[in-house]
N, C-alpha and C positions, 0 to 999 in steps of 0.2 A: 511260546514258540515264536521264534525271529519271522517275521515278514522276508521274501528271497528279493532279490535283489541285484540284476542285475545290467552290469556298466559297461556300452561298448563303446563309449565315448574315445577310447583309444586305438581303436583299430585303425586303419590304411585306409583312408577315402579313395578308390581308383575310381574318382568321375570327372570326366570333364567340365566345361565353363556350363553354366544355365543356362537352357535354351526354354523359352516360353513362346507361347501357344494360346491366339483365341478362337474363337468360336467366330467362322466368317459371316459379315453380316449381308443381310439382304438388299440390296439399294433401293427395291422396290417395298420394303417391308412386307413381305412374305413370307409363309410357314419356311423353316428349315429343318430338313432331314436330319433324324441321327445320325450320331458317325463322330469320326475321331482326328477326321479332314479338319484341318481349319488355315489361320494367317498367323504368319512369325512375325514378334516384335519385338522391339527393342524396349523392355521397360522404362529407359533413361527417356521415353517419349510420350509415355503415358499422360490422360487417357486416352481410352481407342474407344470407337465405338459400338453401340449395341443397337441393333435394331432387327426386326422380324415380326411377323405377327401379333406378336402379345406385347411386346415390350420396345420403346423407341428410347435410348438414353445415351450413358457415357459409362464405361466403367473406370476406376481410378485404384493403383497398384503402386504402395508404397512400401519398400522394405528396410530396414532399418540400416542393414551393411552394401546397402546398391552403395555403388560409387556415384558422390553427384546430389546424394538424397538428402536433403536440410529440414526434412521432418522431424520434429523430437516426440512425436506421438506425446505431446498434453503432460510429459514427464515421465509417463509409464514405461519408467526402462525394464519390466521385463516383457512389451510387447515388441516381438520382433519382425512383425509386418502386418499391416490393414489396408483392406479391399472399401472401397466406396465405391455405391453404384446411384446413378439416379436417372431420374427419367419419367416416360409417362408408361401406364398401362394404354394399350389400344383396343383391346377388348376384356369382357367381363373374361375370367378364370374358369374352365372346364374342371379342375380338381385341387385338391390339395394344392398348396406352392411348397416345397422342398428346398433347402440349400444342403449339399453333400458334399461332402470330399471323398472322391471315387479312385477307382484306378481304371486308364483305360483300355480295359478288355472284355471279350466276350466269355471265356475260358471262368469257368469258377475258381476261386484261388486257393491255392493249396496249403489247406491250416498245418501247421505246425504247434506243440505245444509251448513254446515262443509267442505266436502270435495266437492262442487264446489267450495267454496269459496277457498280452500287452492289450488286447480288445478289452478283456474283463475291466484292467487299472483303468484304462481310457473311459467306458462307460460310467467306472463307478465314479470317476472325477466330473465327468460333464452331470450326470444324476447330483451330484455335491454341489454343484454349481447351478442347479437348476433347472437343465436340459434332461427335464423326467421322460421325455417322448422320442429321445434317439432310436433310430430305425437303422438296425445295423445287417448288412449281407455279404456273406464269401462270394455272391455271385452263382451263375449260372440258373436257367430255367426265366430265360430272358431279363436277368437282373446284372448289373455291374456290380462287381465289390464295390461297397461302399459304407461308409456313416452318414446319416444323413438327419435335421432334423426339420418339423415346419418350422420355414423359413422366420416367418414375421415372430416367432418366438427365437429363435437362434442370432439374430441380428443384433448387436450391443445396440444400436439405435436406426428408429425409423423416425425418420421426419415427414411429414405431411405439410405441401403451401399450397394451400386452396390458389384456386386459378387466379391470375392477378398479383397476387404475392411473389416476391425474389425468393427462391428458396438458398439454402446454405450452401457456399462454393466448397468446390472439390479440393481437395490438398489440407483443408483446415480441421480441428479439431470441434468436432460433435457434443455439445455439452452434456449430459445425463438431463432428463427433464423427467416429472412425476407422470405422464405417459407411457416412457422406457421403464421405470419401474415398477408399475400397475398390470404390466405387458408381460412382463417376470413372471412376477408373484403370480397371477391370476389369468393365464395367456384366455381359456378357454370361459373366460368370462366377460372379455373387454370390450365384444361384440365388433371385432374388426371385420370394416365391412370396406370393397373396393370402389374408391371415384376414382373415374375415367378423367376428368378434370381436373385434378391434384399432380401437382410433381410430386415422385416420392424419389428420396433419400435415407440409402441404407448404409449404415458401416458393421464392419465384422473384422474384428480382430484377433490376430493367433500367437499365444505365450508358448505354443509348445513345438511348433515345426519351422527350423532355421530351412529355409531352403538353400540358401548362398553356404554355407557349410552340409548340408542335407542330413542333417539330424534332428529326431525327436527328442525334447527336455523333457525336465520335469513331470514325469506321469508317475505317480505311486506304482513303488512295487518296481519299476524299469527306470533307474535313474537318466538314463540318455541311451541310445542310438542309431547303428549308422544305418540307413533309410537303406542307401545303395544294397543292404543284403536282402532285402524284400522286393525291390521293384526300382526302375529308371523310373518312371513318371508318376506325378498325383497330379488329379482334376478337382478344381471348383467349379461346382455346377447349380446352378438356379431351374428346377423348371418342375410343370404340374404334372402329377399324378390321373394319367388317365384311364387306367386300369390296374386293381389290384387282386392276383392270385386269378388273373386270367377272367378277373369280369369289371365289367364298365365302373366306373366309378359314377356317384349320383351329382346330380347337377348342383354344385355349393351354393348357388347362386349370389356370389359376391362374399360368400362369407372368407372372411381370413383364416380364420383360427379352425377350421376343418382340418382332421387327422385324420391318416392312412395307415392304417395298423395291421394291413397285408401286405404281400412281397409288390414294388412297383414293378410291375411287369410289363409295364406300356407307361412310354412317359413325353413329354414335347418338352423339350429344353430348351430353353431361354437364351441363355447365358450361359459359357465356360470359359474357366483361364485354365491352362494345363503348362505346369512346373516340370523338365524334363532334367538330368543329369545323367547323359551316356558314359556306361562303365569304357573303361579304357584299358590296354594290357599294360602290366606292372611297369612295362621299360618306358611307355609316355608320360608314366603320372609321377618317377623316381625325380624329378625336380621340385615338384614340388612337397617334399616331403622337407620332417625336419632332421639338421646333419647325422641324428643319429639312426631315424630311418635310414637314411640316404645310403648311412655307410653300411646295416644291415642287408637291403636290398642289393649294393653291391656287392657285397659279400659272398651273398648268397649265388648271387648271377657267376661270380668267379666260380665259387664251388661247383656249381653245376657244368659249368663250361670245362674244368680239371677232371670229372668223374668220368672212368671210361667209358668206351662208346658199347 
């Protein structure tokens, strides 16, 4: 029996230009409230900064098709953009650390058998690649849709420069070292434990979500598509697990590699970047199609315009 398959890589994108969204920071490094508030940027300005209670740093946002952008991501032409974050911890870790890619809403999202089908390809690829601990939710009962995995295993690389050390500049490529891959293989055995004294530096990078076009590639089972018929926005989110299934979580005490294997139902967020592309009506986005949309959409618009009233 044939694996299904399917290709919406041809449909009509009606979105607007990228509008991105972070998480505003605190001048006074202070807790920050959940919520979906934040500061608009211009990625061509990147990075911006992060800071708040737990976390003092820089986040760094490179895409492959930005205009402007002279990163060649290390060769990997099929990485089509990476996040680098660094900075210090300012306090010990109350739970889990998580990295997600959410949607932002409070609303449980409405499964379709579409989107079980593209969750299942998605998990069994990140499970293929090693991300055995993804924590996935439709949302609601105080949860965001989301995927999410711990974080310090989801990371392609963490760097650690004990205090006094230069740690590694932003914009540059991250080399793999026998830490990243001991960190793989054996997350729950590396004994990652948290200094407050250490810069850390993280990179994460994505083969599968074009945002500047706003399609999903390569997922088995769903060859490509267009994002715009699920949702205008997606969230990257960094933050710990303070309650799960409505009870306290226990004190990690610096441990990294602690799992949350109930619904996050209380959580303090770090860090967010939010990717938006507002849908638009057919008559704004008919320029930018190609001439044989162009002339279909008009077409169309005649036809309808001739049909009686």
């Amino acid at each position: 029996m044939n694996s299904t398959k399917i290709d919406d890589s041809n449909s009509v994108v009606l979105c607007g230009e990228l509008e991105t969204t972070i998480q505003t920071h605190s001048p006074e490094g202070t807790h920050i409230e959940e919520g979906f508030e934040g500061t608009n940027v211009d990625l061509k300005e990147s990075p911006f900064l992060v800071k708040n209670d737990l976390f003092d740093g820089l986040l760094h946002v490179m895409i492959r098709d930005l205009p402007g952008n002279a990163y060649d991501f290390d060769g990997e032409k099929d990485v089509l953009w990476e996040v680098q974050i660094q900075g210090k911890f300012k306090r010990q870790i109350k739970g889990p650390i998580y990295y997600a890619l959410e949607l932002p809403q409070h609303e449980k999202y409405k499964v379709t058998a579409f989107i079980r089908l593209l969750a299942k390809a998605t998990l069994s690829l990140a499970r293929t690649m090693g991300h055995k601990e993804m924590h996935l939710s439709y949302g609601g009962g105080n949860e965001l849709p989301h995927m999410a995995g711990p974080a310090f295993h989801s990371f392609d690389r963490v760097v650690v420069t004990p205090e006094g050390e230069t740690p590694p500049q932003l914009g540059n490529h991250l080399p793999l070292t026998e830490s990243d891959v001991s960190r793989k293989k054996a997350f729950s055995k590396t004994g990652l434990e948290l200094d407050l004294n250490s810069t850390y530096t993280f990179s994460a990078k994505n083969r599968r979500f074009d945002p500047m076009q706003w399609l999903v590639v390569g997922v088995p089972l769903v060859r490509s598509f267009n994002v715009a018929r699920f949702t205008e926005s997606v969230r990257l989110a960094l933050y710990e697990v303070v309650e799960e299934s409505g009870i306290p979580v226990e004190d990690p005490k610096g441990n990294l590699t602690i799992i949350a294997t109930k619904k996050h139902t209380m959580r303090n967020t770090f860090m967010w970047l939010q990717m938006s592309r507002k849908q638009q009506h057919e008559h704004e986005a008919v320029e930018t199609l190609s001439p044989k949309r162009r002339w279909r959409s008009k077409r169309k618009s005649l036809k309808s315009a001739s049909s009686p009233k």
